[in-house]
N, C-alpha and C positions, 0 to 999 in steps of 0.2 A: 471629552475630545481625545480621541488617537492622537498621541508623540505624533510628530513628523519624521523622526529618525523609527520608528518603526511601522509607519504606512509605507516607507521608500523601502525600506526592507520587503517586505510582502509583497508590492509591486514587482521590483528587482527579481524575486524567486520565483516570481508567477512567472516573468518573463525566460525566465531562465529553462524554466519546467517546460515551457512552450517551445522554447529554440528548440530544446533536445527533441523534442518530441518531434516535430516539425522537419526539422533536421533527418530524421533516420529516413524520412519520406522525400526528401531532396537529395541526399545521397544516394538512393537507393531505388529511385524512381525507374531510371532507364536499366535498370540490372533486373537477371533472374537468379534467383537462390537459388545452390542445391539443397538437397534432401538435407544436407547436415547442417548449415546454416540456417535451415527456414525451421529445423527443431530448437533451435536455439535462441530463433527469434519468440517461437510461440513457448519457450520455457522460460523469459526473462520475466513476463509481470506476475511467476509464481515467486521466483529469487526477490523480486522484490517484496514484496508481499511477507516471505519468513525474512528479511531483515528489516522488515517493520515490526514483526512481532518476535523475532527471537530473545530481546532482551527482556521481555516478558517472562523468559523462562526458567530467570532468575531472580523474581521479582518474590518478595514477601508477602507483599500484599495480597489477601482471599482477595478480594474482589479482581486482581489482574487476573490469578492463578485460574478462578473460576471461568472469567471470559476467555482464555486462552481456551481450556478445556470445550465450551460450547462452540470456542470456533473451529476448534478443531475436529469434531465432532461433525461440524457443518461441512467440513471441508471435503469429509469422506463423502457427502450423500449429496451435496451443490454445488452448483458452479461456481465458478470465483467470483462474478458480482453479489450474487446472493450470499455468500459466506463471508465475503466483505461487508456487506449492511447487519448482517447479523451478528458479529464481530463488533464490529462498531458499537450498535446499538446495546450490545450486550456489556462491553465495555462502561459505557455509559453512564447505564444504570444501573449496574453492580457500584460502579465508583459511587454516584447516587446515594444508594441504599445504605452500602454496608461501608464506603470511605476510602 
């Protein structure tokens, strides 16, 4: 059985994750972006994306070192959900296999 003080936790973040998100879409609803704004908005879910993985890039671990490398690799040649499952999954079962 899941803690109760860590199901409310994960709730809480979910919700959290949701506002913001939800949020950039109610602020920004009746508004047009210029050109430089609207590069900024379509350049955010790559920022977040390298600091999900930058600490990676000092990580000991072959098996981080290796998934960093194949996602990065993916990076050049897919789009960002493909390079994110691939990333992921590669993640995974590197930790998996090799620990």
């Amino acid at each position: 059985m899941i803690d109760p003080a860590t199901l409310l936790t994960i709730v809480l973040m979910a919700g959290v994750t949701y506002l913001t998100r939800i949020g950039g879409y109610a602020v920004l609803r009746n508004r047009t972006l210029g050109a430089r704004a609207t590069a900024v908005m379509e350049a955010a879910p790559g920022c977040v994306l390298i600091s999900v993985i930058a600490p990676t890039f000092v990580s000991r671990n072959p098996a981080d070192l290796l998934a960093l490398a194949i996602t990065l690799v993916a990076a050049t040649r897919l789009s960002m959900l493909p390079t994110v499952l691939i990333g992921v999954s590669a993640a995974g079962l590197l930790r998996y296999l090799i620990g």
